[in-house]
C-alpha positions, 0 to 999 in steps of 0.5 A: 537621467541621461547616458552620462548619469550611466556611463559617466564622463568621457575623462582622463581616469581613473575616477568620475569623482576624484578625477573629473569631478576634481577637474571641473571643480578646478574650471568652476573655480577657475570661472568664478575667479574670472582671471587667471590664476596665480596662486592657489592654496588647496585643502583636501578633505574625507576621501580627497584627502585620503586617497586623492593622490593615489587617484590624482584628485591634486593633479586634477584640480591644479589642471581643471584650475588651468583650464584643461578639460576632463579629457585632456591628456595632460591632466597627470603632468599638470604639476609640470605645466602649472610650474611653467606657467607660474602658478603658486599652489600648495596642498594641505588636509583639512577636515570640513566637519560631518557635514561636507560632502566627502570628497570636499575641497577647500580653494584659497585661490588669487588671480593675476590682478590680486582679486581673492577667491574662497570656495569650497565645493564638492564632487558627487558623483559622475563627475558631477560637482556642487559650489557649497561655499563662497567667501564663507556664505552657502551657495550651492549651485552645479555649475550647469546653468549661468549663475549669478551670485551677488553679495551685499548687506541684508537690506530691503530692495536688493532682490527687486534690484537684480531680479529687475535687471535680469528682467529687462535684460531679458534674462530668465531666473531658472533657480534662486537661493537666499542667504543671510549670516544675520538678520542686517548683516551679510547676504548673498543670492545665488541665481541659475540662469537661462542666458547669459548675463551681459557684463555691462549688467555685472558692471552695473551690479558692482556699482549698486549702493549695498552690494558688496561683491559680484561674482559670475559663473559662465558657461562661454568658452573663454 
């Protein structure tokens, strides 16, 4: 534990969950996209959506989805500047069932070239948050580490795949989950890294017989 498991983030209020965790799972999202955003339809779910105006949880995430940080004092006018910049974005309920988190929001996010995002993520507390879902698949990652997820059909060699680029690429697994719709279906894996992937090694994964789709979290400033 350390002091900001205590005091919490240093943030524009007046909530570590509904604001700052709101605001980063806008930047998460923001990342995972991997360009910029110019539309995003956004479902609040539980206590988001029951008390996420009063608490500015919608102006958190449109801000944290511009890339401002926790403590950007532009966070309550980012209605305003997502408006000049361009980008499209709406709000909506939506009820996630009994199992999600609940201060829980869906992201329907497109970038500027026309790649499509969906995510829903949870703020837990602190302002610390969880990636639940990606284009449907679990995913459950903190977004504290590089985090490599990697989508593609559920057949033998993928995993020796990836893990043996990371390997030579000098790239230390920290954690690794497994996903799969079916048995021969769909599969994802999400792996926490140590380092940073390279992007010719992410290149070189999109190329790869079987693999659907890569998408990467990084922690390098823009």
């Amino acid at each position: 534990m350390n002091i900001f498991n205590i005091i919490g983030p240093v943030m524009v209020g007046p909530s570590s969950s509904h604001t700052a965790g709101a605001v980063r799972i806008g930047n998460a999202c923001r990342k995972l996209l991997g360009e910029k955003v110019r539309k995003a339809d956004i479902y609040l779910h539980g206590s988001f959506r029951r008390t996420g105006r009063g608490h500015g949880t919608d102006r958190a995430l449109l801000a944290g989805l511009m890339g401002f940080a926790v403590d950007d004092p532009r966070i309550p006018d980012s209605f305003s500047y997502a408006e000049k910049a361009g980008l499209l974005f709406s709000f909506h309920g939506i009820d996630l069932g009994e199992e999600a988190h609940p201060n829980s929001v869906k992201l329907e996010l497109e970038s500027v070239s026309g790649r499509k995002l969906s995510i829903v993520a949870s703020s837990v507390g602190g302002g610390s948050i969880l990636i639940n879902e990606i284009d449907g698949l679990s995913a459950n990652f903190s977004g504290e580490l590089p985090t490599l997820i990697v989508h593609n059909l559920d057949q033998p060699g993928h995993v020796a795949e990836v893990t043996s680029m990371l390997q030579h690429k000098s790239v230390n697994i920290a954690t690794m989950q497994l996903y799969r719709s079916g048995r021969g279906g769909h599969a994802v894996m999400v792996i926490e890294c140590d380092q940073e992937v390279p992007k010719e090694s992410l290149d070189w994964l999109e190329h790869l017989e079987g693999v659907e789709k890569v998408t990467y979290y990084s922690l390098a400033e823009d």
